[in-house]
N, C-alpha and C positions, 0 to 999 in steps of 0.2 A: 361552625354551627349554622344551617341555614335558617333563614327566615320563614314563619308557618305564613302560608298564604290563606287569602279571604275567596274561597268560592264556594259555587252553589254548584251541585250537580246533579242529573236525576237517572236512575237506571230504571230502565225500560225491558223491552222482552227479547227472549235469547236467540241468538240469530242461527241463521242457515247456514252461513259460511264466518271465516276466521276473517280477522282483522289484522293489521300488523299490530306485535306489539310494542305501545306505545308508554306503556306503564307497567307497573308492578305491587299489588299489594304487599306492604313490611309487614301490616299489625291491624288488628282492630281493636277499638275500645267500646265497651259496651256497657249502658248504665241499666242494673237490674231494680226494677220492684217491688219491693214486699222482703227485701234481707235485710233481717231481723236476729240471726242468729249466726255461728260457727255452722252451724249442721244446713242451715238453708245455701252458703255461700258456697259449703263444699256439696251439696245436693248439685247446684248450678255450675260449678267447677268441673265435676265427675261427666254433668250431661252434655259440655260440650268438649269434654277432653276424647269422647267417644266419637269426635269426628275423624275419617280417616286423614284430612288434609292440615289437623290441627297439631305444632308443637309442643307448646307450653300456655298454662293458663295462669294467671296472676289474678287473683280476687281479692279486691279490700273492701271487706264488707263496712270498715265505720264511712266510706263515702259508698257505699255501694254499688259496686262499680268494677270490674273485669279488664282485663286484655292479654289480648290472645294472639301469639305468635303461628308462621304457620312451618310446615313442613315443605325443605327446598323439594322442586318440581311438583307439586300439588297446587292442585288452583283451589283459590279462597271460594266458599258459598256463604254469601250473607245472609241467604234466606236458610239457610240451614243454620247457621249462629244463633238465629233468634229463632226457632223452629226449639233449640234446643233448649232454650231457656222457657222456654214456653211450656216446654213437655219436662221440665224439672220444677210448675207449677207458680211459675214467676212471670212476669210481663216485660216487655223493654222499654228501657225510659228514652234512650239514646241509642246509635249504632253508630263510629263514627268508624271511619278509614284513613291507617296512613298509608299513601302512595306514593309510590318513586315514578316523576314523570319525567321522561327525557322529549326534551323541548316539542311538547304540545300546543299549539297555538290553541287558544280559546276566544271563542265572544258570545255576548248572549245567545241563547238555544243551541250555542254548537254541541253537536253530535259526535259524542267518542264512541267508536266500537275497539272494543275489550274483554277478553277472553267468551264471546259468542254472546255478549248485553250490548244492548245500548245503555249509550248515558248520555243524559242532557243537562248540559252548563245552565242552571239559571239566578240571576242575580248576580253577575260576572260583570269586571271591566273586560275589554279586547287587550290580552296579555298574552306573555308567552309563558309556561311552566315547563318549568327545568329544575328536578329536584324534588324533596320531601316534601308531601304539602298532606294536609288534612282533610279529610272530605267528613261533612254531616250527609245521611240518607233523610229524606224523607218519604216518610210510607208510615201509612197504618199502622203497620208489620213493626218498625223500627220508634214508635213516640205512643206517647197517652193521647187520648183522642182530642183533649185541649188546645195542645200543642200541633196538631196535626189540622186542625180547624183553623191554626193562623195565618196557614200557607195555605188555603182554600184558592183563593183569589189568583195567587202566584203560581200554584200548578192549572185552573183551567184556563190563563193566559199562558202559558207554556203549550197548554194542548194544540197541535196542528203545527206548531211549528218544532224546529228543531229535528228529534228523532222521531215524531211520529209521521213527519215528510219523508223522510228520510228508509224506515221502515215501509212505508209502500210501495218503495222504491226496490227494496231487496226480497219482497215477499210478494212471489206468485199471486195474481189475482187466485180469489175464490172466498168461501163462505168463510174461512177459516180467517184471516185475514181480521178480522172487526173483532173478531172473541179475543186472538192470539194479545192485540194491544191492549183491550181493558183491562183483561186477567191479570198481565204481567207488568202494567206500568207501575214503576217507582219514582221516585223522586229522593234528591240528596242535594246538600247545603254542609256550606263550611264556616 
């Protein structure tokens, strides 16, 4: 049985070119709001079992709350996960990810690229990951705006450094460039 590790990570905008890869999502857990009933839990069940990359969904609605296996050779979209809970009329409380990392070296603001995102490490010791670990997203998208207000601080000290050096580094100058990063930054936490 391994040990869940303690990190922060944050995914950022999708890239131009592949990365190697360096991990693997197993699973996501995802905490819904507003399930209140059998017919709300399978509304939210149905709406992301209609994703093409998705295997199996598990809902228990007395903690309210999801997770979703996926389908081998399909790549996970978190922004579609929660796209779909959204459009089966429910909010996300939580998005968490479990990933299989074969020995990632991390440190504060390190930059993973992985499956065409960045992700940026924050609130990390300098570790090495090797194995199942957990990842929290933070974004709008994935928390109530409460909880997304407590990381304020922690994501505009993130900005500049990490993936968003990093991205201007793999993204041709031009106009596109300034939109591509604000549109698409995420952020995540473990």
């Amino acid at each position: 049985m391994s040990l869940a590790k303690n990190i922060f990570l944050s995914i950022a905008v999708p890239l131009l070119v592949y990365g190697k890869l360096h991990a693997q999502i197993q699973s996501v857990q995802i905490g819904v709001n507003g399930l209140t009933c059998s017919q709300c839990s399978r509304s939210v069940e149905m709406s992301i079992r209609k994703l093409d990359f998705v295997k199996e969904v598990r809902m228990n609605l007395k903690n309210t709350e999801g997770e979703i296996f996926f389908n081998e050779g399909y790549k996970a979209d978190i922004n579609k996960i929660a796209k779909a809970v959204v459009d089966a009329g429910f909010s996300v409380r939580y998005l968490k990810a479990t990933i299989y990392f074969k020995q990632l070296p991390v440190s504060e603001n390190y930059c993973w690229i992985n499956e065409r995102m960045y992700y940026q490490f924050i609130k990390t010791n300098t570790q090495m990951i090797d194995g199942i670990t957990t990842v929290t997203f933070i974004n709008k998208q994935f928390m109530p705006k409460p909880e997304y207000k407590k990381w304020s601080t922690t994501i505009k000290e993130a900005q500049g450094k990490g993936c968003e050096a990093k991205q201007k580094q793999d993204i041709p100058a031009g106009p596109h460039r300034k939109r591509r990063w604000g549109r698409n930054r995420r952020f995540a936490r473990h």
